[in-house]
N, C-alpha and C positions, 0 to 999 in steps of 0.2 A: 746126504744133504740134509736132509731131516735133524737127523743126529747133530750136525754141525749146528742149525739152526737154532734145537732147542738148549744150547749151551747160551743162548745169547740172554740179555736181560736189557727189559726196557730204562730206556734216560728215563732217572730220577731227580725230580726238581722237588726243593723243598722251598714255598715261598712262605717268607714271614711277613706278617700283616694280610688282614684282610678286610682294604680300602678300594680303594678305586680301580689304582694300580695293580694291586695284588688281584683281584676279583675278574680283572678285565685279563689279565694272562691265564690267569687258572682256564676264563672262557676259552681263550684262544686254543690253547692247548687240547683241553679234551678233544677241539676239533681234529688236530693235526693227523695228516695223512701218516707218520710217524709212529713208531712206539712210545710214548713216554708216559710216567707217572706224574701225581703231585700230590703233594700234600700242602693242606694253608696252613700256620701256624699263629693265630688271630690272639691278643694279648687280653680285650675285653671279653667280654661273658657274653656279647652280642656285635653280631657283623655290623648291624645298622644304624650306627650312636645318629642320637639327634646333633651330634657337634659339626659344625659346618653349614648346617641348615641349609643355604641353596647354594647351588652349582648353575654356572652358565653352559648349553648343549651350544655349542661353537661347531661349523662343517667336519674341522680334523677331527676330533674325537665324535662325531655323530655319522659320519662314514661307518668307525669300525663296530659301534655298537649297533648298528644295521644288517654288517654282515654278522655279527651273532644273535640278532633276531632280538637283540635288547628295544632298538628305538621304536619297533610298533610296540611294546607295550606303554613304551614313555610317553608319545605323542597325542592320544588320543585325551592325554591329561592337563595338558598345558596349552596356553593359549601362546604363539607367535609374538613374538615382539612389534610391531608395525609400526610405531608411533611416538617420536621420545619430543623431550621438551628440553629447556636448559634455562636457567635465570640466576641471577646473584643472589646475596644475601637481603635486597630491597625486595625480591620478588617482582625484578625487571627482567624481561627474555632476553636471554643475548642472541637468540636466534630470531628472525622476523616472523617464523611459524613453526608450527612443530613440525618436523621431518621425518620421512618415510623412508630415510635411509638404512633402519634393520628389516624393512623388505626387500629391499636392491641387494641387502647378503643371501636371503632365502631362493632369490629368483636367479643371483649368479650362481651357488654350489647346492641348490636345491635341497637344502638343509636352513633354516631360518634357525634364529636369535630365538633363543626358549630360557626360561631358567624352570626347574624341578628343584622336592628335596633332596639334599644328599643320600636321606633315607630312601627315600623312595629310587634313583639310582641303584644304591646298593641292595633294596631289597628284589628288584627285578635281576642284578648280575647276577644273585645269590639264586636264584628260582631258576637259572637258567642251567646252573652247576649241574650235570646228569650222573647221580650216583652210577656208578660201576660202569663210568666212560672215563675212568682215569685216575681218577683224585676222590679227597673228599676233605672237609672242612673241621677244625678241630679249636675250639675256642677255649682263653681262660690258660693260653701257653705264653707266657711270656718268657723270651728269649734272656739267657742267662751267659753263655759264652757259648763261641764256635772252633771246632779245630777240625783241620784238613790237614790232610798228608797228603801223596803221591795214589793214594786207593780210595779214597774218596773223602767226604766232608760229614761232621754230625754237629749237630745243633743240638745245646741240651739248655734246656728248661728250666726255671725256676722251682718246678713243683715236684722237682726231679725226673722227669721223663726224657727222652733224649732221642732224637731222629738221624738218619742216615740216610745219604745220598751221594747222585753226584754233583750238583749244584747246590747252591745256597742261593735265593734272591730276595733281597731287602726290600721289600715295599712296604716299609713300616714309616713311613713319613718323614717330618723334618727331625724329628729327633730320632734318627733312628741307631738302633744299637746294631744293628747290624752292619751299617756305618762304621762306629766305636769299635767292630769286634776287627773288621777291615783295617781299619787304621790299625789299630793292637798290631794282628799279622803281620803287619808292615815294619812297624817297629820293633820287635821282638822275635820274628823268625826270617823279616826280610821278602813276605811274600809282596810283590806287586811292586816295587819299587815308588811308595808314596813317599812326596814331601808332608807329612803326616802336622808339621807346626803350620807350615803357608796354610793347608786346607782348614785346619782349626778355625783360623783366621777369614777365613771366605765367607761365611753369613756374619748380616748386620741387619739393624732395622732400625729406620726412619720415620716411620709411622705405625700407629696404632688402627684398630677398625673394630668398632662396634657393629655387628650383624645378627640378624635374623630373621626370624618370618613372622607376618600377621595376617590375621583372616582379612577377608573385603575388607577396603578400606570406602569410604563414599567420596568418590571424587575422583577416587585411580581408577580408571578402568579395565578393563580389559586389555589385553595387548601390551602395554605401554610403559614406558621407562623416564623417569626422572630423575633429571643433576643437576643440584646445585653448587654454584663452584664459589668458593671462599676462600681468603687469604687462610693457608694453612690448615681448610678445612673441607671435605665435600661430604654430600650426604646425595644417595643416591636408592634410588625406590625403585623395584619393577614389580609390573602383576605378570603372574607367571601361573603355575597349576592350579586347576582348581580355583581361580581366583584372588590366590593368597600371593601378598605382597612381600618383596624379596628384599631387603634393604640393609644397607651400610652404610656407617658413618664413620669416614676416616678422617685422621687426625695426626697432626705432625707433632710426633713429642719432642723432650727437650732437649736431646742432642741423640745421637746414631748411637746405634748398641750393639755391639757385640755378642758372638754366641754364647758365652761364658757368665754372660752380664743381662743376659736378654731378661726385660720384666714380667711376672705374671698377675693376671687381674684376678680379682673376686668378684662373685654376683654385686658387692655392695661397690666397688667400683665402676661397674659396667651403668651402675643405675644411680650415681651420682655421675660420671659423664653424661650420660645422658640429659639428665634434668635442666644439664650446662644449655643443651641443645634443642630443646623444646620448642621454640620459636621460631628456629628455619624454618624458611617456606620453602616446599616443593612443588608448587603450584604459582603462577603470579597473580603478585597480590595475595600470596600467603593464604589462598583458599582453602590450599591443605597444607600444615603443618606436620613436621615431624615429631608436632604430640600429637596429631591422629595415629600416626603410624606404630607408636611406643605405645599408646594406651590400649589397641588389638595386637599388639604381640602375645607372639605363642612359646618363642623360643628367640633366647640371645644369648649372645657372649661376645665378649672382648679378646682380643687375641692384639701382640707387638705383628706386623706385619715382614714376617722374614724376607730377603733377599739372597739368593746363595748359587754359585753356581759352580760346585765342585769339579777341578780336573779330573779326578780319576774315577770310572765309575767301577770299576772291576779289579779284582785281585786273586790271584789261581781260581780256586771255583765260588769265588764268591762274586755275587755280580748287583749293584743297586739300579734302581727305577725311580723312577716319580721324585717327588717331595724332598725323595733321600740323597737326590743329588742335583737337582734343578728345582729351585723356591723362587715364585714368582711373588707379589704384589696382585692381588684380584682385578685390580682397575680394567685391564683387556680381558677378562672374563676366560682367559686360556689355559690357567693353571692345571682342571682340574681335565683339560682336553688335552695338554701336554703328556700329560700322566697316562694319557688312553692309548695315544699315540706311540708312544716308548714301550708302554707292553705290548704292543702291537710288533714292535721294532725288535724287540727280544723274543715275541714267538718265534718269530722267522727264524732268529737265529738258533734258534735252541728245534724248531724242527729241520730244519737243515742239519744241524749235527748229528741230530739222532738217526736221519735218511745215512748220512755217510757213516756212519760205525754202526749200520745195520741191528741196532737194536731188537728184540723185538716182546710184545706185551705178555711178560710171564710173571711179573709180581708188581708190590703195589711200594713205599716207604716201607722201610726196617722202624720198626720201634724200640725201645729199651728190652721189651718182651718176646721181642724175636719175631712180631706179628707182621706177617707178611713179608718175608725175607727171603731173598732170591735162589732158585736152586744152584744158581753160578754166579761167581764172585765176578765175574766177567764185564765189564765197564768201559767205556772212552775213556783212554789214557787224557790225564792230564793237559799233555801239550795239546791235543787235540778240542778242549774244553776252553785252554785260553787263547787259542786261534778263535775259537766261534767266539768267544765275548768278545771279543778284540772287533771281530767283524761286527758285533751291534752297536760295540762302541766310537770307532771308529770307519763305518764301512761309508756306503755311498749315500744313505740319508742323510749323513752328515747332521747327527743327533746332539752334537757338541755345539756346532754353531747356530744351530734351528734353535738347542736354551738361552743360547747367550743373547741370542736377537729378541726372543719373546721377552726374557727376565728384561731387557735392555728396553724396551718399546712398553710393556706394559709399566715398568718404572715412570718412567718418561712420561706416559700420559697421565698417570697418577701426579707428580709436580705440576705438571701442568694444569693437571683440575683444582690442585693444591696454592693454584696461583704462585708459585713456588718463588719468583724471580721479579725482580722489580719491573724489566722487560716484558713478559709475561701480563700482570697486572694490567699496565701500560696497553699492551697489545690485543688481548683476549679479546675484546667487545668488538673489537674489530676486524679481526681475521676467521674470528667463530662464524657467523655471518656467512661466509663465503667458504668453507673449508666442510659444507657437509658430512660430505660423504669419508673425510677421513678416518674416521675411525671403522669404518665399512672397510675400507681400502684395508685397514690394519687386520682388521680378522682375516679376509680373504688372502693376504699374501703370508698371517700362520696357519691357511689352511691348503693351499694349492700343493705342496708339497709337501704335505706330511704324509707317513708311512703308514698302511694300511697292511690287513692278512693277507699275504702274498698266497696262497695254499688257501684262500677261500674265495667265492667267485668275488666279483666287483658287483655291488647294488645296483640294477637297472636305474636307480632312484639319479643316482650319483653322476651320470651322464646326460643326463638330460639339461643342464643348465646353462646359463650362459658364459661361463667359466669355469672350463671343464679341471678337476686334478690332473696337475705333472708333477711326476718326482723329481723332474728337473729344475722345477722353479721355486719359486717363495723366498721364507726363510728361511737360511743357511746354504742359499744355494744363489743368491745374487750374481750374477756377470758383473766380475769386479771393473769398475769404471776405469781403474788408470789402465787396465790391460783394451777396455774399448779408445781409450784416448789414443792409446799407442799406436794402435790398428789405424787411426783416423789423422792423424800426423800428416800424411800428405797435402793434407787440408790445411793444417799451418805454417807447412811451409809454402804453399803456396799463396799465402796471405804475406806471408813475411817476405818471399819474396819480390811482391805484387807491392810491396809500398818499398821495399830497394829503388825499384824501376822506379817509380813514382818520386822518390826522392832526387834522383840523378837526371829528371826530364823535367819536373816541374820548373819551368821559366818564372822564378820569381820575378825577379828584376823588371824583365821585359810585362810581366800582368798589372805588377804594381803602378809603371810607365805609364799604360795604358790605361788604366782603371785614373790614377791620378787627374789624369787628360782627358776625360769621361768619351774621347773618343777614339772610334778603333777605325783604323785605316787600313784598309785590306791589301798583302802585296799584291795582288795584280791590278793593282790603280783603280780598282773598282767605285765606288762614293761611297765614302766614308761615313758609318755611322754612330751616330751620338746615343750613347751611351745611357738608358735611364735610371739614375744614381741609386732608386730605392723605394718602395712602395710600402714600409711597414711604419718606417718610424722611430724606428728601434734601431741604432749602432750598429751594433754585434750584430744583428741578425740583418739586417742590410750589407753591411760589410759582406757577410757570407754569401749573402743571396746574388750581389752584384759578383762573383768572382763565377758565380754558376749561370747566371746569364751569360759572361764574356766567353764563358767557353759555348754556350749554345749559340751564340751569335757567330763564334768561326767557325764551330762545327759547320752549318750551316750552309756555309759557304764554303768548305776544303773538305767534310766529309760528310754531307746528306744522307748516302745511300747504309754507308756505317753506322749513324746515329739512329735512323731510321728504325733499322734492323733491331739493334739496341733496345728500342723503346720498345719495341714488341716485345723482342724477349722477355726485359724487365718485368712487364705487364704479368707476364705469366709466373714470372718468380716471385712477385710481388702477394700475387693471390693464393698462391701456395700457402707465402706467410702468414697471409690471414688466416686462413683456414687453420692453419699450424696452431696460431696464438685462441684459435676459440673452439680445440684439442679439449676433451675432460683429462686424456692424460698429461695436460701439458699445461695444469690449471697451478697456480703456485709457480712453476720454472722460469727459468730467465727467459724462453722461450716466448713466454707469453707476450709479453708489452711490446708488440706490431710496431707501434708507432717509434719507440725506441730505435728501434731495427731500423726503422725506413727514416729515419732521422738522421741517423749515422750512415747515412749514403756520402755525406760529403769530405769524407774518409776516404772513399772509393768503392765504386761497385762490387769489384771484384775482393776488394779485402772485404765488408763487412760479408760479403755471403759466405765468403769461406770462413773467414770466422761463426758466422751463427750456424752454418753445417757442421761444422765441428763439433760444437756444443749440442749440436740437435740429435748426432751419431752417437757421444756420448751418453747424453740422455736418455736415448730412444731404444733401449734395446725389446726384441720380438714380446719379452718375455711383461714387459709393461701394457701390452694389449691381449692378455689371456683373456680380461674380462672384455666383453664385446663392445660394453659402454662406453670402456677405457677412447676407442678411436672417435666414439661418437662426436660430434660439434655444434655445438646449438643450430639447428635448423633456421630458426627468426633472426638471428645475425649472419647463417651463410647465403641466404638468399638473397641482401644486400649486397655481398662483396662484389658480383659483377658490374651491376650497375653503379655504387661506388668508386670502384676503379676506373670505371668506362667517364665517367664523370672527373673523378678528380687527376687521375692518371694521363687517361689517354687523349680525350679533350682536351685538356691543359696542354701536354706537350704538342698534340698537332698542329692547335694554334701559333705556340711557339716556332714550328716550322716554316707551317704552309699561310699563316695567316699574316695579316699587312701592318707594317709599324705605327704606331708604339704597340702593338697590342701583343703582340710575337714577342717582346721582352717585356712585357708584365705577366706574360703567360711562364716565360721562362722566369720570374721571380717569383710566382707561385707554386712553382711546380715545384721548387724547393723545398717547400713545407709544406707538399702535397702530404701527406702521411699525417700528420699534424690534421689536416681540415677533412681529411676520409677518416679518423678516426672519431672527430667530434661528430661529424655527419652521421658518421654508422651508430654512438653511444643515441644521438638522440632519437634518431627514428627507432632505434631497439624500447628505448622506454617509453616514447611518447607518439609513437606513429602505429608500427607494427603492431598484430596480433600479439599476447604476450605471448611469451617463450614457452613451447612444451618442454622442452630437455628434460626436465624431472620424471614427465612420461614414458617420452621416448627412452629412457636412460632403464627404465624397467619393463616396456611392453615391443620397441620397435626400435631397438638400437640402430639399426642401418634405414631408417628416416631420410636421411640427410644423403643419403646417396646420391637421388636422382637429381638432387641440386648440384653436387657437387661436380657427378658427372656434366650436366651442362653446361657448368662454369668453365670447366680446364677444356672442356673439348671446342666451346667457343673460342676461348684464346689461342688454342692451339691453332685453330682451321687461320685464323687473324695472323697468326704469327707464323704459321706456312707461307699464306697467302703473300706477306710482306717480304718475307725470305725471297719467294720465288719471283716477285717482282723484279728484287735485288740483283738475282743471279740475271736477269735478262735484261737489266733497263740500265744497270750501274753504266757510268762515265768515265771508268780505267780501264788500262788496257788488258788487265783481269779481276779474276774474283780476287785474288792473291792479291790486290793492290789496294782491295777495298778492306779489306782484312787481316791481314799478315804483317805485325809489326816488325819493321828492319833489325834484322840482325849485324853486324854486333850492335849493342845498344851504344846509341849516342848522349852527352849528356846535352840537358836543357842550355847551357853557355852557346850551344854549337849550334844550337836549329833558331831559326825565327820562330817568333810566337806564332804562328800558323801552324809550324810544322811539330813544333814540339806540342801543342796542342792534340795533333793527328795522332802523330804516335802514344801519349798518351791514353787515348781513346781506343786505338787497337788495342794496345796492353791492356786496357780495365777489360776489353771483350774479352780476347784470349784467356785471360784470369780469369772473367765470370763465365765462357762458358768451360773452362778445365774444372771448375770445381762443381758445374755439372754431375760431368761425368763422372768423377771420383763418389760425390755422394751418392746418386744411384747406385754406382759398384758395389758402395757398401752395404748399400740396403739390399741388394740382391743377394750381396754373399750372404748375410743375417739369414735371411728368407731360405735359400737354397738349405745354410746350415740346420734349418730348421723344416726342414722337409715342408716349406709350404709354398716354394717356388718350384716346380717340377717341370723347366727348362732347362736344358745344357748353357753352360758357355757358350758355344758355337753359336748356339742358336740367338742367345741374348746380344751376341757381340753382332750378328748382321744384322738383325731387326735395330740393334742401336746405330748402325751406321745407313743402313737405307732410309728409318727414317730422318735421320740427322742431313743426310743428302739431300731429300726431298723436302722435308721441312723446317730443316735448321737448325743449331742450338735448343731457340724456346720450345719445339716443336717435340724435340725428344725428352726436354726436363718435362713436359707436361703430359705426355703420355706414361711415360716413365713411373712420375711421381701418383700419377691415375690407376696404374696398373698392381701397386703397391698398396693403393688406396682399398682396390678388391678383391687383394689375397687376403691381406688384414680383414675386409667384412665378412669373407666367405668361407676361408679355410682356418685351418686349427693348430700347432703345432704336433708336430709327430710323437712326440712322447707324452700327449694330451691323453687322458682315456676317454675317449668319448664310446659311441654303442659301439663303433667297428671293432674295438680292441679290446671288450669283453669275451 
């Protein structure tokens, strides 16, 4: 056994560059349970170029450099971001205040918005490198050509030295030749099957960026981040380590460029741009200038701003990282966290190889000189080296679409600060205001699912937050919409079919009759009543509102106990919406505008709810409430909705029922543009009555706030709308439940019934409609929940609790428990492939 053993020889990695990426793998490695070498192969005469000058510490890449013990040396240098500002080129705020939303990132992944130097990064990865645990570092080797064969790979040098191994890993940036040497292979011996012209072609750049660092500045303080956003131009400042100001000035040049074409600047360029730009204010009212900021600079440089997001990252043993195959745009500050997270993604894979072809640590890289070269030629076969690339390139972090969303999103907001679009211009001042927190939102969903050292513990640190990491969510790992649409289908065709019936029942003829002759004569010879043509004033909106009186005025008299019922329900579906529409996850979606919704009732009950549940299933998936705050709902506007409702809702329609004419069809002509006068009610007491709003608190110290209102609200209406149910089943005036409810089968068309009757069955049908798409939407929300391990009830068990209490207290009675019970998985528990402390 022995014998056998010591034939074996450790994986040998040879990585070229030693950046971010390069420096962050070599960590990983030393650690690995695994046998393996490395060697760096660094082209400068020093690891630490001042070039880059700061880096933004984003949660994905401050995870892994935690678990290598890099972030306590980083942290105690830098101050937290806390506090940013934004205004135009007049040094007008487009924000009403400055916002706290880079501590709602620190407080959801318990890692905050920091920016350090580049340097100082690299000189902590480099200090953590453990001579004679693997590797070691070799500067002033610039890469000259590579050749592999079927036994392994060697890299040889410019200065003529030459290394041997079994991997080759490129982390030499955007330009890299190790890149060039990849492609070469591809074209010339056929390794890797590259379309070697398309990739050429794949970076461009659109803009340019002046960056660097300056000491204190007077007026930036600590913590804090400033943007200024200009047509075709931003300039943005943070204080970061040490006090020193982190800043960049980007710029849209004259048309997109090419890799082949791509420009490069001189110090005397970088500092006539600038001169250009001395007058932007970062501050309003221009207190600070970005000539305060240029005249204590330490360090700049201009750089074209690459874009790139190469297909192929691997070819037999050669395999790229970082820069060298995903180039982002700085603007989401994830570039150089991208790059953390990828060596992270290829430690795995390269310790997992090494565990399976049982390597084990008896030498170190072969050199030209023969130094240190294995007593046995003995290595992972080839096929074996590009199944493991294959697996980092391709496996379950899904590394391909996690770049293409980052490069895709940080572009994105870069035009957009760049005022990019006429639209844009036009809108900015106005949707900035109210969209806080999204670029919060943007960091956290490239960081909930990035890849981490699988073979090193997880950071106590890293669990504790309010949004814990899943490899299952984020970027590149979306629940694709049209497959949740699919799944939710039932829902539209129960819409579609619910306005069929409507279409084939609706008595026109006989309404228009009626409404013409402003009075309705009831068939059982009852006395007749007149009709009140319209209380607004307005055409069109009388017109509508007189067609929804005439039906509460038959109702009234043909189905009481039906309508009754109805309204209860309603009530309860109605406050769900609200609740729904003042959602922080559901802040921007079509979701939102309540009054919209409750507008489009005269459509039909049951079509718009199935319709907006559709939309809301689509929307709504588990994976959009990881962060806690996501469910949260302004408290100062939910504690209205009941009494709002109970006022504009319920009041209203009872009158219409129970109360004495005319009053009962003015009530029914209000009630129509109820939604319409509970939304103006609810806007104004929110700004001019109420405490104002905590949300921005709660949103950071007490996300589930809003619980105990909420609980009261649904569990009020619920008891309401039992209570009505159960009157129903015992007071109705047919000769059963079935009569008050159950619309006749086969369907008849509106030609064939008297305005009474087709009336009736109309009004069964909207029930049956509104309450089947009930049940369908909780279904799905259960399955969601169940799929997500945070419902942990059977079937069985959900399907009798759903029909006992649907027995006992109705339709409304189980959409509001139902929808309450979803409301406290969502506060309380986590998704199962969440890491929180239990899964460390």
């Amino acid at each position: 056994m022995s014998n056998r053993s010591q034939d074996k020889r450790p994986l040998t990695v040879i990585i070229v560059g030693g950046g971010i990426a390069g420096l962050t793998l070599a960590n990983a490695l030393q650690h690995a349970p695994a046998d393996i070498t490395f060697v760096i192969l660094e082209a400068r005469d020093s690891l630490a170029s001042r070039l880059g000058a700061g880096i933004a510490l984003v949660p994905n890449g401050s995870r892994v450099l935690d678990q290598l013990g890099v972030y306590a040396d980083l942290e105690p240098g830098f101050d937290p971001i806390v506090d940013t500002g934004l205004i135009d080129i007049q040094g007008r705020p487009l924000l009403p205040e400055r916002t706290d939303g880079a501590k709602l990132l620190g407080i959801r992944m318990s890692y905050p918005l920091a920016l350090v130097q580049r340097s100082t990064l690299l000189h902590s990865l480099e200090r953590h490198l453990r001579p004679g645990k693997g590797g070691h570092v070799l500067t002033g080797k610039r890469v000259d050509t590579i050749k592999q064969d079927d036994a392994g790979v060697t890299v040889y040098c410019t200065d003529g030295s030459s290394y041997q191994g079994d991997i080759v890993v490129g982390a030499d940036g955007v330009r890299s030749k190790v890149r060039q040497e990849m492609w070469r292979a591809s074209e010339e011996e056929g390794i890797g099957n590259i379309d070697v012209n398309k990739e050429r072609k794949a970076m461009t750049a659109e803009y340019l960026c002046l960056f660097g660092v300056s000491g204190p500045v007077p007026g930036l303080g600590p913590g804090t981040s400033d943007d200024t956003w200009v047509q075709d131009l931003t300039v943005v400042a943070y204080s970061g380590e040490r006090g020193k100001v982190f800043w960049f000035v980007y710029a849209r040049m004259d048309r997109v460029y090419e890799a082949h074409e791509m420009p490069r600047f001189s110090a005397a360029d970088a500092a006539a741009f600038a001169q250009k730009h001395l007058d932007v204010p970062l501050r309003p009212g221009g207190a600070v200038r970005f000539a305060d900021v240029w005249k204590a600079r330490e360090v700049e440089t201009m750089l074209p701003l690459e874009e790139a997001h190469f297909e192929h990252w691997t070819a037999g043993r050669v395999v790229c990282l970082g820069d060298s195959v995903h180039k982002m745009t700085p603007h989401s500050g994830g570039g150089g966290m991208l790059c953390i997270e990828t060596a992270a993604a290829l430690a795995n894979a390269l310790c997992q190889l090494a565990a399976e072809t049982n390597c084990s640590n008896l030498s170190k890289p072969k050199d030209s000189n023969g130094q240190g070269a294995s007593k046995s030629p003995k290595r992972p076969t080839l096929s074996q080296i590009e199944a493991a690339l294959r697996g980092y390139e391709t496996g379950p972090h899904n590394l391909h679409r996690r770049a293409i969303e980052n490069i895709k999103a940080s572009g994105d907001l870069g035009r957009l600060s760049a005022l990019r679009t006429l639209a844009q211009r036009l809108l900015v001042p106005y949707l900035v205001p109210v969209s806080l927190d999204t670029r919060v939102d943007l960091f956290c969903d490239m960081a909930v699912g990035a890849p981490c050292i699988d073979y090193l513990p997880i950071p106590p640190r890293s669990t504790k937050g309010t949004m814990l990491f899943n490899p299952s969510h984020g970027m590149g790992k979306h629940e694709s919409r049209w497959k949740r649409a699919f799944v939710a289908l039932p829902l539209v065709f129960l819409a579609v079919g619910f306005m069929k019936v409507v279409t084939g029942l609706l008595p026109v003829d006989n309404i228009r009759q009626v409404l013409d002759s402003g009075v309705y004569h009831p068939e059982n010879g009852g006395a007749s009543v007149n009709l009140v043509p319209g209380i607004y004033g307005i055409s069109l909106v009388d017109n509508l509102s007189r067609i929804h009186n005439l039906e509460a005025v038959v109702a009234r008299e043909k189905a009481f106990f039906l309508m009754l019922s109805f309204f209860a329900d309603y009530g309860v579906w109605y406050v769900i919406l609200l609740i729904e529409s003042a959602r922080r996850a559901n802040y921007f979606s079509i979701l939102a505008p309540a009054v919209v919704w409750g507008s489009a009732q005269t459509w039909g009950i049951a079509y718009v709810a199935s319709f907006y549940r559709f939309l809301h299933y689509v929307l709504s998936p588990v994976s959009k409430f990881d962060a806690l705050d996501m469910r949260l709902t302004d408290r100062t506007y939910t504690q209205i909705v009941l009494p709002a409702v109970a006022a504009a809702h319920y009041a209203v329609y009872l009158t219409g029922y129970l109360g004495p004419e005319p009053y009962r069809q003015i009530a029914g002509h209000l009630w129509m543009l109820f939604p319409l006068f509970l939304s103006l009610g609810q806007n104004v007491a929110v700004r001019f009555v109420l405490k104002p709003s905590t949300v921005s608190l709660d949103r950071l110290y007490s996300p589930t706030r809003d619980m105990p209102v909420i609980r009261w609200t649904i569990l009020t209406l619920v008891a309401f709308s039992a209570a009505v149910w159960q009157y129903t089943l015992w007071c109705h005036d047919q000769p059963s439940i079935a009569c008050v409810f159950v619309p006749a089968l086969p369907i008849s068309s509106g030609a064939e019934l008297s305005l009474e009757a087709a009336y009736v069955e109309l009004l069964k049908w909207d029930w049956a409609g509104f309450g089947a798409s009930h049940f369908i939407w909780i279904a799905l929300f259960a399955w969601d929940l169940k799929a997500a391990g945070m419902a942990r009830v059977s079937w069985l068990v959900l399907g009798l609790c759903a029909a006992g209490v649907t027995a006992v207290g109705g339709p409304g009675a189980f959409l509001g428990l139902a929808w309450l019970y979803r409301e406290e998985i969502l506060a309380k528990r986590r998704h199962k492939d969440a890491v929180g402390p239990k899964t460390c």
